[in-house]
N, C-alpha and C positions, 0 to 999 in steps of 0.2 A: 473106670469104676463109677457106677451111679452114687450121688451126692448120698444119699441112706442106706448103702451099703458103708462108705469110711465113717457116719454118723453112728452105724447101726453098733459101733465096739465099742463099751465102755470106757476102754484107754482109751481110743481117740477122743472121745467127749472129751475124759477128765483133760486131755493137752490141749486142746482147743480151749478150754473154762479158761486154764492158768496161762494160756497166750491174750484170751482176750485182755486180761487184766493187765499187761504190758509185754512188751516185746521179753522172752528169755530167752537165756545160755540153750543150751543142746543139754549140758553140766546140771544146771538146776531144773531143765524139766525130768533128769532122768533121775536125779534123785527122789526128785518126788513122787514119782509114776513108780518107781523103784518102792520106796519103800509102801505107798499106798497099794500096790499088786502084788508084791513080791516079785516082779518078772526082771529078767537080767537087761542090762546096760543095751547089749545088741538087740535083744527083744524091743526096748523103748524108741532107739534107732529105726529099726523098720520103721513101727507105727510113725515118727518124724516123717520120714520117706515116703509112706504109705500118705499123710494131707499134704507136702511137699507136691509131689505128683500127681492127688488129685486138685489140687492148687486151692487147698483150706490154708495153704501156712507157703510162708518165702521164706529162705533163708540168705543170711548176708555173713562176709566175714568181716570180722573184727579182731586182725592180726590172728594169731590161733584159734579163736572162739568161733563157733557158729552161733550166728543169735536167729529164735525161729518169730515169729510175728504171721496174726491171723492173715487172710484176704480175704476180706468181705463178700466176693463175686459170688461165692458159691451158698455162702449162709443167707446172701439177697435171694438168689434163684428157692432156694425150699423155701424162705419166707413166702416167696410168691406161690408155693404150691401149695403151702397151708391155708393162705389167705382162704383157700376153697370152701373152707372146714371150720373156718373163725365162730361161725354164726353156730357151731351145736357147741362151744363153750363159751362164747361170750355173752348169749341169753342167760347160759346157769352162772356165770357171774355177776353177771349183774342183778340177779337174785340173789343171791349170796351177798351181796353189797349190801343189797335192800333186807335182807333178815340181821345181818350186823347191826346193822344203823336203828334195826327197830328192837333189839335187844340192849341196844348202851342206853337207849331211852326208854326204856323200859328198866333197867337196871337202875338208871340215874333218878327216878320217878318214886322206886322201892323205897333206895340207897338215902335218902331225906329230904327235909320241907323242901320246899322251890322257895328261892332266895326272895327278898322283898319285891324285886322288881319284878316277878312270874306272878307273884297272886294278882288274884282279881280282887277287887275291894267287895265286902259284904252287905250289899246293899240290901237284902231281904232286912238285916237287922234295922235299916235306916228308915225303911217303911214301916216299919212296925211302931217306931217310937214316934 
């Protein structure tokens, strides 16, 4: 199975998200994939099975418990095949960066005086006298 076909299911994202965050039970991913989809216990199983086998996720025992945890190999490999692609959203981010930065100073500029140490001293009045 290609890496964005098991990417390409909602559920599998959401187990993937709550593995990367630390290694879980089989227990606590399906409760939560459970009550966030509604889908039953064996439903969440597959999906387990389903990155198990395409090797997103290892499982180990722990006396009764299976605990699932990400493997990076495959989330490196799409990184490498988005890299392709970086450059039609990292231009508009970085616009985006640069319209933020010029709206806080612009906000901050409205928003009141500039502190003592911002002004410029009024030297037009110093030539006058």
């Amino acid at each position: 199975m290609h890496a964005f076909d098991v990417l390409g299911d909602p559920v599998r994202r959401r187990i993937l998200e709550l593995l990367a965050d630390d290694e879980q039970t089989a227990g606590a991913v399906s409760m939560v994939i459970q009550k966030e989809f509604g889908i039953s216990q064996p439903a969440v199983s597959h999906h387990l099975r389903v990155l198990r086998e395409a090797g997103f996720a290892t499982v180990s025992a722990e006396g009764t418990r299976r605990l699932y945890a990400v493997t990076s190999a495959p989330l490196q490999e799409v990184d490498a095949w988005l890299e392709h692609f970086r450059r039609f959203w990292n231009q508009r981010l970085d616009a985006l960066g640069t319209e933020l930065a010029r709206g806080k100073r612009e906000e901050r500029n409205r928003d009141g005086p500039p502190s003592s140490g911002d002004s410029k001293p009024d030297t037009k009045n110093r030539e006058e006298t």
